[in-house]
Biopython code that builds the backbone (N, CA, C, O; Angstrom):
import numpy as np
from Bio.PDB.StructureBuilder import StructureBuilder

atoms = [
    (1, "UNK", "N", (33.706, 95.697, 151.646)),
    (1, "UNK", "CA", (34.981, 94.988, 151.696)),
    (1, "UNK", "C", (36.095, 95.826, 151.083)),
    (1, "UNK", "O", (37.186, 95.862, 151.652)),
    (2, "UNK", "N", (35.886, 96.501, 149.959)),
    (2, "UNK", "CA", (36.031, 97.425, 149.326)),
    (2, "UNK", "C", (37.505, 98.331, 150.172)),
    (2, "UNK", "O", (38.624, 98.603, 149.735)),
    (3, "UNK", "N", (36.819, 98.609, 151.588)),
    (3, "UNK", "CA", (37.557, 99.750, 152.131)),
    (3, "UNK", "C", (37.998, 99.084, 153.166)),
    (3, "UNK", "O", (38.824, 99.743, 153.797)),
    (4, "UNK", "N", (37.814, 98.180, 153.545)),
    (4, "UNK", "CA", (39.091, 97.175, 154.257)),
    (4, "UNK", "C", (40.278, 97.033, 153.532)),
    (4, "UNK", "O", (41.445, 97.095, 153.917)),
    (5, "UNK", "N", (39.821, 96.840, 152.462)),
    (5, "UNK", "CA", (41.604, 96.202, 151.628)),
    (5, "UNK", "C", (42.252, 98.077, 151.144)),
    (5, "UNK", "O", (43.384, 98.413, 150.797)),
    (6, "UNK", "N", (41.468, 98.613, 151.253)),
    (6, "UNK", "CA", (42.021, 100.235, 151.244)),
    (6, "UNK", "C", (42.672, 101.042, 152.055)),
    (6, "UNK", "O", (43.456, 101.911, 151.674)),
    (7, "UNK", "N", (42.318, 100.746, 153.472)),
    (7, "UNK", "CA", (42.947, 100.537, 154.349)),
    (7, "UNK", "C", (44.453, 99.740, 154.295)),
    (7, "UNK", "O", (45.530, 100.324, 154.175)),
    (8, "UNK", "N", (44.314, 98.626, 154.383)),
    (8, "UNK", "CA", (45.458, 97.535, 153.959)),
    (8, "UNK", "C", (46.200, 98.026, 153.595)),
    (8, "UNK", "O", (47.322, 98.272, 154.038)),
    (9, "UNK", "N", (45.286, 98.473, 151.943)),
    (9, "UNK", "CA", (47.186, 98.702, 151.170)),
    (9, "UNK", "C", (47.989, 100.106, 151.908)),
    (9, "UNK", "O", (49.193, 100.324, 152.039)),
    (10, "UNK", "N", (46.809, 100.919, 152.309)),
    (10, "UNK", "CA", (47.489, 102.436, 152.609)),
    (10, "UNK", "C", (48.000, 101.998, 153.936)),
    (10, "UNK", "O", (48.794, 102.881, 154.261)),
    (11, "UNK", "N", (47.968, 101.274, 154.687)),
    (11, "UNK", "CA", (48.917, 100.990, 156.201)),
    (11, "UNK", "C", (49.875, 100.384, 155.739)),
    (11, "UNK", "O", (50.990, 100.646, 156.191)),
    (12, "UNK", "N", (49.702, 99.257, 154.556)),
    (12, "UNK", "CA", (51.473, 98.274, 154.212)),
    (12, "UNK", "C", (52.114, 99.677, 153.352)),
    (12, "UNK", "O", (53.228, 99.258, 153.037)),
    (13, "UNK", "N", (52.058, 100.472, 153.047)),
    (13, "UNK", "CA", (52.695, 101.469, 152.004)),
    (13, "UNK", "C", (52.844, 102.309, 153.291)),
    (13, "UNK", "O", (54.017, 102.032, 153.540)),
    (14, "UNK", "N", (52.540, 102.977, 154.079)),
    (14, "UNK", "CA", (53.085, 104.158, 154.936)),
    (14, "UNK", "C", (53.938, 103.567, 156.476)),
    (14, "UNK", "O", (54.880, 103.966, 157.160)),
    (15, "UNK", "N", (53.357, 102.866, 156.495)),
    (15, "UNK", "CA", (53.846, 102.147, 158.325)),
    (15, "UNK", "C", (54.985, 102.127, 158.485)),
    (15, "UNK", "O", (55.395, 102.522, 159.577)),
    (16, "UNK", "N", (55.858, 101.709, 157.576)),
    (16, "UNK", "CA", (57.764, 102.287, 157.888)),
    (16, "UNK", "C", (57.807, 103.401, 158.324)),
    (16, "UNK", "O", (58.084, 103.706, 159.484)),
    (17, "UNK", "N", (57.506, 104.207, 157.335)),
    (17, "UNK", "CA", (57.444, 105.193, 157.005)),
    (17, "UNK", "C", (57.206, 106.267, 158.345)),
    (17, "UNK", "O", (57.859, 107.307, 158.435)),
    (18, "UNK", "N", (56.393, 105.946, 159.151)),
    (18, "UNK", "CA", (55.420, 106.308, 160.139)),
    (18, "UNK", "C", (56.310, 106.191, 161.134)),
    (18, "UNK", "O", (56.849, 107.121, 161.733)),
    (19, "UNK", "N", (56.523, 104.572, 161.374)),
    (19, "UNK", "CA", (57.800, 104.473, 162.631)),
    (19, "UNK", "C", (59.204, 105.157, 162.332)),
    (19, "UNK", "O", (59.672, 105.924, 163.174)),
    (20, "UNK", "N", (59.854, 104.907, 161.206)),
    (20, "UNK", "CA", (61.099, 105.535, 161.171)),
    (20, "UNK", "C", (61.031, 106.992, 161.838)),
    (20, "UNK", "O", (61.935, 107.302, 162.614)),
    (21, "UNK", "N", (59.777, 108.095, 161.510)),
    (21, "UNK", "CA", (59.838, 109.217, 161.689)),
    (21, "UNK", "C", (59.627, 109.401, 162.757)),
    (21, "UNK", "O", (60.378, 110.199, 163.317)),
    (22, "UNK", "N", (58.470, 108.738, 163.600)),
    (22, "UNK", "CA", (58.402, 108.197, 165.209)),
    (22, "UNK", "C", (59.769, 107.725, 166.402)),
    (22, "UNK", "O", (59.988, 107.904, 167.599)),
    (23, "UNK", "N", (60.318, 107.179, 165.479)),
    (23, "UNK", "CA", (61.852, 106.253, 166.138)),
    (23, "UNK", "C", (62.775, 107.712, 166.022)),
    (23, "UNK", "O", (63.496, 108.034, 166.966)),
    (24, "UNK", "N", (62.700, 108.429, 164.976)),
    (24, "UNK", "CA", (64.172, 109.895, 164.674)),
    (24, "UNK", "C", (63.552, 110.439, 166.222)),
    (24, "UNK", "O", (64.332, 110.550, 167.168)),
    (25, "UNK", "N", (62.252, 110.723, 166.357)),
    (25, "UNK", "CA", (61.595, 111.890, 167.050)),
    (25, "UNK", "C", (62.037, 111.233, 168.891)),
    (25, "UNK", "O", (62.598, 111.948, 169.721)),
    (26, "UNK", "N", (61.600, 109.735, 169.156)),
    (26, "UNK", "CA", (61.902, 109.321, 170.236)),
    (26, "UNK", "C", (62.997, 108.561, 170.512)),
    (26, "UNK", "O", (63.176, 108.037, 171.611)),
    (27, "UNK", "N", (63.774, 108.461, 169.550)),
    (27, "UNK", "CA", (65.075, 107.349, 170.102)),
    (27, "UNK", "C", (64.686, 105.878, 170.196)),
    (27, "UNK", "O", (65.654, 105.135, 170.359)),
    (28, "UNK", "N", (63.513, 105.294, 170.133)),
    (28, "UNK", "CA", (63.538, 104.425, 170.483)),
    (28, "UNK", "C", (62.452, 102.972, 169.815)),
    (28, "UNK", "O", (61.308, 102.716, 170.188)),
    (29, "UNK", "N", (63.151, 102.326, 168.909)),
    (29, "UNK", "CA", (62.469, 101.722, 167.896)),
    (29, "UNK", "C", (61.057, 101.399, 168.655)),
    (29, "UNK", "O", (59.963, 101.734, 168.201)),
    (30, "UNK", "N", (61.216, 100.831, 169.645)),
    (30, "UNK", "CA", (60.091, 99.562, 170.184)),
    (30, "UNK", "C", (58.460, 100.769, 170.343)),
    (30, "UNK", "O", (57.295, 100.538, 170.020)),
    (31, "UNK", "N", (59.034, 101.904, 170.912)),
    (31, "UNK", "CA", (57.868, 102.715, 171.528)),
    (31, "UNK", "C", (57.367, 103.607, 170.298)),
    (31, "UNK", "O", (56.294, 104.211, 170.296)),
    (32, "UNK", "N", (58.451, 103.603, 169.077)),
    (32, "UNK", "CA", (57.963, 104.015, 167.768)),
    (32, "UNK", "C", (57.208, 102.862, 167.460)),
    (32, "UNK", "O", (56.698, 103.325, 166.439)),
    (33, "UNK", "N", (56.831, 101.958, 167.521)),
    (33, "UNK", "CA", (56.368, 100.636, 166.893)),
    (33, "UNK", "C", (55.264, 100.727, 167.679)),
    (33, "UNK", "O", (54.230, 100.678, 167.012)),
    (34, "UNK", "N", (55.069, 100.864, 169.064)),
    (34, "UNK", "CA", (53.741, 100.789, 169.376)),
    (34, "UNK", "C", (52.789, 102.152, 169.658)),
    (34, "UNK", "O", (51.708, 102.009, 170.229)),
    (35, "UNK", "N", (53.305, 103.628, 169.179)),
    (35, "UNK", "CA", (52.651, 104.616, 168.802)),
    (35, "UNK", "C", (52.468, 104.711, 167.169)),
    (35, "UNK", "O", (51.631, 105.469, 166.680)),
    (36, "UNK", "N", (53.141, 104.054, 166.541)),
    (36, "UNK", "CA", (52.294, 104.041, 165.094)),
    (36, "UNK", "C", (51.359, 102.852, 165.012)),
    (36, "UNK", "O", (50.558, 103.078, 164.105)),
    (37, "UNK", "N", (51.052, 101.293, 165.767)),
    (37, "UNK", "CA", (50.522, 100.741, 165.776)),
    (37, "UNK", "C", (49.022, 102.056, 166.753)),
    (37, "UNK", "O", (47.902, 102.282, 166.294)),
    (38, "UNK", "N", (49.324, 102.357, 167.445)),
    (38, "UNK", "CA", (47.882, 103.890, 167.884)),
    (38, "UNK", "C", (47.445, 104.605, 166.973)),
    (38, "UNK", "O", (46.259, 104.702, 166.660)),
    (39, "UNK", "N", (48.497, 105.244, 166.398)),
    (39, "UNK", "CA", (47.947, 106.163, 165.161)),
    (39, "UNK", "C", (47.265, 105.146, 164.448)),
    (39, "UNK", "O", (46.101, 104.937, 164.788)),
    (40, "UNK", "N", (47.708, 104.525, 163.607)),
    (40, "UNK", "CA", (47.004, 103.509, 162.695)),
    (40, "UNK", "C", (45.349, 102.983, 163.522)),
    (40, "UNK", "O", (44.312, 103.080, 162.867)),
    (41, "UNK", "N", (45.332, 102.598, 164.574)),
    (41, "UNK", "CA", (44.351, 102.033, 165.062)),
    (41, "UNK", "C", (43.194, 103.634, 165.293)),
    (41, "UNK", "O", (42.045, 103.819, 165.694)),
    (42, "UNK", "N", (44.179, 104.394, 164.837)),
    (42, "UNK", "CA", (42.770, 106.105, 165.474)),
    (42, "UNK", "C", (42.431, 105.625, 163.579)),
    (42, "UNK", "O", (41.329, 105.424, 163.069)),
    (43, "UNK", "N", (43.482, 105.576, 163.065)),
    (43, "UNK", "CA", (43.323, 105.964, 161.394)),
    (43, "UNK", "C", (42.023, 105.283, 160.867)),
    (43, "UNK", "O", (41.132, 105.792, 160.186)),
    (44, "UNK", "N", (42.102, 104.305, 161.232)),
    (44, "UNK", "CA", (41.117, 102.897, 161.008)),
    (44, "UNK", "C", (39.612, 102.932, 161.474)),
    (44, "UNK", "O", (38.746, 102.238, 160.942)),
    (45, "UNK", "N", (39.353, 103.905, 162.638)),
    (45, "UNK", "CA", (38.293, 104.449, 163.279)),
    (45, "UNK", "C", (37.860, 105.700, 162.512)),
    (45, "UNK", "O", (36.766, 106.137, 162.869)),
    (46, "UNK", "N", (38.340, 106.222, 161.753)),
    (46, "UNK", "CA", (38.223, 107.275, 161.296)),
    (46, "UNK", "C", (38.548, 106.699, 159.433)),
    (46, "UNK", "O", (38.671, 107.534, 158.537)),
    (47, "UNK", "N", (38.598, 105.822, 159.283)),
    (47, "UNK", "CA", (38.809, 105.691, 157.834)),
    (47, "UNK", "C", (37.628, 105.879, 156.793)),
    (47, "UNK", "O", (38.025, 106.388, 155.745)),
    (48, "UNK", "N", (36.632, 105.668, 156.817)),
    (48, "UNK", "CA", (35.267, 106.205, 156.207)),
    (48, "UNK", "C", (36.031, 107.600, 155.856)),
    (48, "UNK", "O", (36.330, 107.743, 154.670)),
    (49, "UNK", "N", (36.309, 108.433, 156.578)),
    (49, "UNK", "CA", (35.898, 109.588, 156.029)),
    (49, "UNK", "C", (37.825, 109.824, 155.870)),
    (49, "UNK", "O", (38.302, 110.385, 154.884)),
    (50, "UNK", "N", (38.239, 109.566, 156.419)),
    (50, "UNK", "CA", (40.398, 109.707, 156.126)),
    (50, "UNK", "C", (40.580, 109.434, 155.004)),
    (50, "UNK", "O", (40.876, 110.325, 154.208)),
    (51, "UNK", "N", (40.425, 107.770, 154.503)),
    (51, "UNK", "CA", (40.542, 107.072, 153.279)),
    (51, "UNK", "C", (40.068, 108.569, 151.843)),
    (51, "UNK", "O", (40.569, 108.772, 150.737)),
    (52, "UNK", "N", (39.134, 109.175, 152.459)),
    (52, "UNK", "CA", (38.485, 110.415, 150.739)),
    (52, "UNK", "C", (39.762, 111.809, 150.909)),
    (52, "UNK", "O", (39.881, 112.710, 150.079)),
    (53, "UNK", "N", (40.567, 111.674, 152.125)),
    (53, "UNK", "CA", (41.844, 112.481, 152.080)),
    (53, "UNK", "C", (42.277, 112.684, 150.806)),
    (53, "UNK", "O", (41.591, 112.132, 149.946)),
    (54, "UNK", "N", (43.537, 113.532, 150.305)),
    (54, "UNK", "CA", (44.434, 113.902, 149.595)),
    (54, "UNK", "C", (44.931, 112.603, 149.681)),
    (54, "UNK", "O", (44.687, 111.529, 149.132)),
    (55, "UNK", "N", (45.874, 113.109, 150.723)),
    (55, "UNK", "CA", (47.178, 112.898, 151.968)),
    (55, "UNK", "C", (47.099, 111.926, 153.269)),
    (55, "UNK", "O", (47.844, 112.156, 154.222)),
    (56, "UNK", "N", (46.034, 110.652, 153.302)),
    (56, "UNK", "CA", (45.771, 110.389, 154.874)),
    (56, "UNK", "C", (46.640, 110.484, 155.963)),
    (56, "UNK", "O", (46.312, 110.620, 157.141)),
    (57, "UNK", "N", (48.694, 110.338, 155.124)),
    (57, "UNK", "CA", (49.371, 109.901, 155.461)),
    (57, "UNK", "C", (49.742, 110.859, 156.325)),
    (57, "UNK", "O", (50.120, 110.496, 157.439)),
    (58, "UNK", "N", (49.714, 112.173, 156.022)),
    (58, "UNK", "CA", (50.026, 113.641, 156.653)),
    (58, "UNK", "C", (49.287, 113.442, 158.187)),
    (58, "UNK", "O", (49.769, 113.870, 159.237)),
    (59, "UNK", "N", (47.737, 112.535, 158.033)),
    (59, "UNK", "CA", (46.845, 112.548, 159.079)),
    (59, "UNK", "C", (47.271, 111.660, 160.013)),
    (59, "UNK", "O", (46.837, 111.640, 161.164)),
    (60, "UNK", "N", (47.946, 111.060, 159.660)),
    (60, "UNK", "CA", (48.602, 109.085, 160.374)),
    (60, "UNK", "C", (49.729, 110.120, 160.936)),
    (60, "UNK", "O", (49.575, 110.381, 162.129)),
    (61, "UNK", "N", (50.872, 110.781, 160.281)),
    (61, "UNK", "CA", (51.853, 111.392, 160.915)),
    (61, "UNK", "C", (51.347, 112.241, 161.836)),
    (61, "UNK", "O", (51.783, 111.918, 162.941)),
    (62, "UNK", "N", (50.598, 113.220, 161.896)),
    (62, "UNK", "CA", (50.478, 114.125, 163.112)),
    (62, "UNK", "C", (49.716, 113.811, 163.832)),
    (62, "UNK", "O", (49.465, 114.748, 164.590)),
    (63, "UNK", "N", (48.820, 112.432, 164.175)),
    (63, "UNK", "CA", (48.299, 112.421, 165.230)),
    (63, "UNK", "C", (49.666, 111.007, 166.040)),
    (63, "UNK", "O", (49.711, 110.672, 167.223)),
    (64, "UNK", "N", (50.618, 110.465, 164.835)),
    (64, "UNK", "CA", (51.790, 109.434, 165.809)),
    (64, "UNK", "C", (52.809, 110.721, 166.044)),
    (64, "UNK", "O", (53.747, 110.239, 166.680)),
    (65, "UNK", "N", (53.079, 112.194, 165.821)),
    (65, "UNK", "CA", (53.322, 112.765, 166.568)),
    (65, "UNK", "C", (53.231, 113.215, 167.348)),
    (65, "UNK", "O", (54.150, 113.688, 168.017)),
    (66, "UNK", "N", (51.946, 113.253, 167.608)),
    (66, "UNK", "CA", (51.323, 113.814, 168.748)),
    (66, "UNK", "C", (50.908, 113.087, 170.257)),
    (66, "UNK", "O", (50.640, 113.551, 171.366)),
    (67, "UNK", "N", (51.018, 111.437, 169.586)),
    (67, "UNK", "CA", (51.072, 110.650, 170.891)),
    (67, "UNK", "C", (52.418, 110.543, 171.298)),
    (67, "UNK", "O", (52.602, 110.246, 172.478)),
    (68, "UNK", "N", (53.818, 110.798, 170.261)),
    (68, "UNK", "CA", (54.905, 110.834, 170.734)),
    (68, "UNK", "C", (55.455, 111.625, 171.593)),
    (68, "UNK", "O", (56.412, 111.365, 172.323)),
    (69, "UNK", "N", (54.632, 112.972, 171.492)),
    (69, "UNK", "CA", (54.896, 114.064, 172.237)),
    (69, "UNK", "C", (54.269, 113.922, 173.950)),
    (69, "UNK", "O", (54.781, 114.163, 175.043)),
    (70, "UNK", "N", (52.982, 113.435, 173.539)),
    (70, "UNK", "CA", (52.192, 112.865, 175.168)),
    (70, "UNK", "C", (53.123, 112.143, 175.603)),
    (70, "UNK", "O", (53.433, 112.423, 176.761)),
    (71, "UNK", "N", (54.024, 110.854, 174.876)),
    (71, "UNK", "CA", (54.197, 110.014, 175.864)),
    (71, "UNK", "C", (55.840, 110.262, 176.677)),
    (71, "UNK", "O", (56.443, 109.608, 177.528)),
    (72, "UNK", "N", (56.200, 111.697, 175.832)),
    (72, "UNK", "CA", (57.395, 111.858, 176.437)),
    (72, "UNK", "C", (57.216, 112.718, 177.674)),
    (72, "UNK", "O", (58.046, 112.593, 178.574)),
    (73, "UNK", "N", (56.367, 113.450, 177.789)),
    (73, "UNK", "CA", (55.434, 114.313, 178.833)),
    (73, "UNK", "C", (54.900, 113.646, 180.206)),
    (73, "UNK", "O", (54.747, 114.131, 181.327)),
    (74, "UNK", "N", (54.649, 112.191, 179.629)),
    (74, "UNK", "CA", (54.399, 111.818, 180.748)),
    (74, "UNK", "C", (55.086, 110.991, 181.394)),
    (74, "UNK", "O", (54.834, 110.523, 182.505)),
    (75, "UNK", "N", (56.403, 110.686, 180.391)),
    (75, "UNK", "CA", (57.184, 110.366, 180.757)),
    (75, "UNK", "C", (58.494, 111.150, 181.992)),
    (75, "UNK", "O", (59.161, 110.687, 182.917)),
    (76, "UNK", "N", (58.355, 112.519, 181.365)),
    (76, "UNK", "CA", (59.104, 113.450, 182.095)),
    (76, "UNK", "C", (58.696, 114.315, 183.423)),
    (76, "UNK", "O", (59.328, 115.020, 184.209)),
    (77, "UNK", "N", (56.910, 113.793, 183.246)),
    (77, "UNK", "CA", (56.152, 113.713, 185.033)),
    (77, "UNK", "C", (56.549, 112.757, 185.753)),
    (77, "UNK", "O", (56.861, 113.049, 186.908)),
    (78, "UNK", "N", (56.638, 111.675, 185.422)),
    (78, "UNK", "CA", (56.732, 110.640, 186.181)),
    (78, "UNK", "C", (58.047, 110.390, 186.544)),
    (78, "UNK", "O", (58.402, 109.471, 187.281)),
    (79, "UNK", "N", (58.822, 111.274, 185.985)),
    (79, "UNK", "CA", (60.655, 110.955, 187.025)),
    (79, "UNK", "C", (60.284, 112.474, 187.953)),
    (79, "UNK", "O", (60.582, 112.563, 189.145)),
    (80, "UNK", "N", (59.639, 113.537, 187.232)),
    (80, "UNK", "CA", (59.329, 114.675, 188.448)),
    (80, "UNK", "C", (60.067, 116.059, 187.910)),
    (80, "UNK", "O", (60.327, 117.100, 188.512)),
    (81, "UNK", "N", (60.331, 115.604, 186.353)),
    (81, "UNK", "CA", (61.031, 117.097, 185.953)),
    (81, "UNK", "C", (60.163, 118.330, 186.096)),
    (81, "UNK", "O", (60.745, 119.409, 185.981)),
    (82, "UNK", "N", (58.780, 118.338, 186.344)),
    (82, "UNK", "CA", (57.956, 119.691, 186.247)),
    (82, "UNK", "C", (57.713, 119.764, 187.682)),
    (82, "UNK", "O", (56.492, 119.899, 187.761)),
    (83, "UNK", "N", (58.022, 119.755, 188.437)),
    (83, "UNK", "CA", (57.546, 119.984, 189.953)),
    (83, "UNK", "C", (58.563, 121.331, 190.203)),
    (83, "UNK", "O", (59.727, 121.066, 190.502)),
    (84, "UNK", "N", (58.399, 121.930, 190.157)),
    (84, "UNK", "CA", (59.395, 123.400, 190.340)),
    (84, "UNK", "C", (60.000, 123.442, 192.179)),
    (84, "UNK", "O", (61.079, 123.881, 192.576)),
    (85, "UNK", "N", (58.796, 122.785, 193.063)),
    (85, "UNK", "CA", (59.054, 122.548, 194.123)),
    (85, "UNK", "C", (60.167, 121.523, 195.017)),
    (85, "UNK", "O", (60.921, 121.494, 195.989)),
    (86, "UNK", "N", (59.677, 120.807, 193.983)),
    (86, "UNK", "CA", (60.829, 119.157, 194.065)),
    (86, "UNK", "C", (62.066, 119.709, 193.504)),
    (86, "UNK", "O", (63.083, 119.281, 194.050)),
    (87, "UNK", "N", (62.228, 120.497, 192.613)),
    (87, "UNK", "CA", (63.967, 120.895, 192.215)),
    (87, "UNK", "C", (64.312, 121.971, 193.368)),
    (87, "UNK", "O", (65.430, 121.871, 193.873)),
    (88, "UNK", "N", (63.564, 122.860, 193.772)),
    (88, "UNK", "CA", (64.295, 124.112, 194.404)),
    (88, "UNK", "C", (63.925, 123.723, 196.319)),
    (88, "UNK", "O", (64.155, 124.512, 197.235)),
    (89, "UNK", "N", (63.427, 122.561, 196.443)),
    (89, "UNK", "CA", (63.167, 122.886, 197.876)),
    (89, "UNK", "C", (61.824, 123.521, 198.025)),
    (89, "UNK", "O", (61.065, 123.899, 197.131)),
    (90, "UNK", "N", (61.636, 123.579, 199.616)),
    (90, "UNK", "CA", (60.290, 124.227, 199.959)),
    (90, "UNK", "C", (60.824, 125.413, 199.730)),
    (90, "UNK", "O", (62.018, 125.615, 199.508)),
    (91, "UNK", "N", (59.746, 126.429, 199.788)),
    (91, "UNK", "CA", (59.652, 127.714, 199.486)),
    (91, "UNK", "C", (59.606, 128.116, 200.747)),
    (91, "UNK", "O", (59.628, 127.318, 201.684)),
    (92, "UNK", "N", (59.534, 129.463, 200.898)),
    (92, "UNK", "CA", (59.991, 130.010, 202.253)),
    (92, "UNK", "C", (59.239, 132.184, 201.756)),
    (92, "UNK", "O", (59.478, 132.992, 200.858)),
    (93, "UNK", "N", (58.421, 132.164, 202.896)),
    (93, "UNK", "CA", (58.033, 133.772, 202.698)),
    (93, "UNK", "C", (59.064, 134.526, 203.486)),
    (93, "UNK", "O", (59.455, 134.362, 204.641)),
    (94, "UNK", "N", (59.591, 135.872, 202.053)),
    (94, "UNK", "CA", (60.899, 136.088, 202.211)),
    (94, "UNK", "C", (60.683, 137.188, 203.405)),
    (94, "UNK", "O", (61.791, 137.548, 203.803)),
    (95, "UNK", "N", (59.597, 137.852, 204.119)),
    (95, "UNK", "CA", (59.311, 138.131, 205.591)),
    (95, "UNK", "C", (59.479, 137.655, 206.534)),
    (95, "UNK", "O", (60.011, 138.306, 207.434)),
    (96, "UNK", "N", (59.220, 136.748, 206.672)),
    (96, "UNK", "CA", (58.964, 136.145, 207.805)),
    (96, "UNK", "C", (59.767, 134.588, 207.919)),
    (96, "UNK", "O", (59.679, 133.938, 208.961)),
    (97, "UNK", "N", (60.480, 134.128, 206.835)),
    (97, "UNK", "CA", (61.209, 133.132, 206.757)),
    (97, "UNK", "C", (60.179, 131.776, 207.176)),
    (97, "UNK", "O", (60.868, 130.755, 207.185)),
    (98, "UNK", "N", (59.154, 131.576, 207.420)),
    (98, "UNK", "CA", (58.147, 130.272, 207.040)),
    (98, "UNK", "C", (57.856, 129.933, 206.083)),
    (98, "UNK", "O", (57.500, 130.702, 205.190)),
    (99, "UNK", "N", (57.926, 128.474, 205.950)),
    (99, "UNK", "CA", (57.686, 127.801, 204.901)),
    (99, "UNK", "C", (56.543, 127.558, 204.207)),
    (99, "UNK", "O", (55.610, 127.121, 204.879)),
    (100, "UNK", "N", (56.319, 127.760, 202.771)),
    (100, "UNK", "CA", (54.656, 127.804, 202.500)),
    (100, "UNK", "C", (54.535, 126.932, 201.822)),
    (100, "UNK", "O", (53.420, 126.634, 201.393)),
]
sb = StructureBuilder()
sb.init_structure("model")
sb.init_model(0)
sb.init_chain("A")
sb.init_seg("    ")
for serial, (resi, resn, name, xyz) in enumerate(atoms, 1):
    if name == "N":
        sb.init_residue(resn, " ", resi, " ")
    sb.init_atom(name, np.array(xyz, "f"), 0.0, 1.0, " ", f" {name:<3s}", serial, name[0])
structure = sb.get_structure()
């Protein structure tokens, strides 16, 4: 029971903390709120051995940075910014002028 309420206190003491830095990074309170509610839920799966950390908090921050970073990625597939094809047109072989 012990490390349930250890948990507890270390999520009510960092979780602002977590989103504010989440919210600077994405603009956007709501999607900071539900990537530190992720981090926290990896934290919690992993707390046995997180909780004997220094720092867990360092561990809670870089993995809710790191889903912040996925979800802007896939955010920026899904309007089509990485298609190099979709911005410039079909391509064309500069011989023979057909399209490849």
């Amino acid at each position: 029971m012990r490390q349930d309420s250890d948990f507890q206190d270390f999520y009510e003491a960092s979780y602002c903390r977590i989103v504010a830095l989440v919210t600077a990074v994405l603009g956007d309170r709501h999607e900071a709120q539900d990537v530190a509610q992720e981090a926290f839920a990896r934290a919690l799966t992993w707390w046995p051995r997180l909780g004997n950390y220094e720092l867990p908090e360092a561990w809670v921050r870089k993995v809710a940075l790191r889903i912040a970073i996925d979800s802007t990625r896939r955010a920026r597939r899904a309007v089509g910014g990485s298609d190099v094809r979709r911005n410039f047109g079909p391509w064309a072989d500069p011989a023979t002028g057909a399209s490849l």
